[in-house]
Steps between C-alpha positions, in 0.01 A plus 500: 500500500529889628852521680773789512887475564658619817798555629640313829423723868731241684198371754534201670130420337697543150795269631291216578253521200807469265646216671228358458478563165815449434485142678180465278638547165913348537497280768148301448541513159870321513710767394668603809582249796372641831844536646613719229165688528554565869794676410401644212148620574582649826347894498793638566681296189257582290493921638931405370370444173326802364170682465215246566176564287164331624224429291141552756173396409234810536421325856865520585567173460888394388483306170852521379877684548806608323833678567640754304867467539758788384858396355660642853350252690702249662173236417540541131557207337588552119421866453811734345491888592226586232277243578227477800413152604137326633516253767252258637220569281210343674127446452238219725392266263153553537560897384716383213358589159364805547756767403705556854865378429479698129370813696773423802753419231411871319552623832828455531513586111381819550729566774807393338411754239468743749808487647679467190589154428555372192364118521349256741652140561359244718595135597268213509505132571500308158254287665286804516308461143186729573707781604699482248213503214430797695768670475537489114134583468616831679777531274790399658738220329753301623889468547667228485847600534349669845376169692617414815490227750505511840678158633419189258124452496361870446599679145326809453411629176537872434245731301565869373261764411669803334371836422298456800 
C-alpha cells in the first residue's frame, strides 16, 4: 500500500477522523472504556499531548496516528529528560500489516534523533500482545522495573529503544 506520513494541520476534518480512529482501534477493541476515551480523545487533549503524526493513504484517506511526545510535556507518562515518548500508536485494522505503525513508529524515531534525544520509551497495555511483538521486531525491549498501573485493573508494560 503507497502512503506517506504527515504531520497534524489542526482541522476540524483531522479532529474527527482521529476520533474516529481512535474510537476504532481502543475503545471497540476493549482497551479503553468510552468514558475514559471521551476524556482522553478529546482534540484538544490529544493537541496537550504532543506532535501528532498521521499516516494518509495516496487518496488521502486516514489509516493510522501517533504522538510524538517530548520529556517537557506535562502528558508524558514514563519518559526521563533524555528520553522522547510515543503515545497512542494507532492503525484501522483493515490497514494493519502493511508497514504503517513501523514507518509511524520511525517517525517519531527519526525525530527524536533529531532533536537530540537519547532513547524512546513507550507504555502499552500488557493485554496488548500484537503491539508488543511489534515493538521488539523494531528493536525496542522491555523494562520491567519501569511498569506502571494506572488504578487496579490496567498495568502497563514499558519498552525502551536506545541509541535511537
Amino acid at each position: 500500500m503507497n502512503f506517506r506520513i504527515m504531520d497534524y494541520q489542526g482541522t476540524i476534518e483531522e479532529d474527527k477522523e482521529i476520533t474516529l480512529l481512535l474510537d476504532c482501534v481502543f475503545v471497540k477493541e476493549g482497551y479503553t472504556s468510552r468514558l475514559d476515551a471521551e476524556r482522553m480523545f478529546a482534540p484538544a487533549e490529544l493537541r496537550k499531548r504532543g506532535e501528532i503524526m498521521l499516516a494518509r493513504s495516496a487518496e488521502g484517506k486516514l489509516l493510522g496516528m501517533i504522538i510524538f511526545v517530548r520529556p517537557t510535556s506535562p502528558a508524558r507518562q514514563v519518559a526521563k529528560a533524555d528520553e522522547a515518548e510515543i503515545h497512542l500508536l494507532a492503525v484501522y485494522p483493515e490497514a494493519r500489516g502493511q508497514g504503517i505503525a513501523s514507518r509511524l513508529i520511525a517517525a517519531c524515531e527519526q525525530r527524536a534523533a533529531s532533536s537530540g534525544y537519547a532513547k524512546m520509551v513507550l507504555s502499552t497495555q500488557q493485554t496488548m500482545k500484537k503491539a508488543q511483538h511489534l515493538y521488539e521486531q523494531l528493536g525496542y525491549w522491555r523494562n520491567p522495573a519501569r511498569d506502571w498501573s494506572k488504578g487496579t485493573d490496567k498495568v502497563f508494560f514499558v519498552y525502551e529503544k536506545p541509541r535511537i
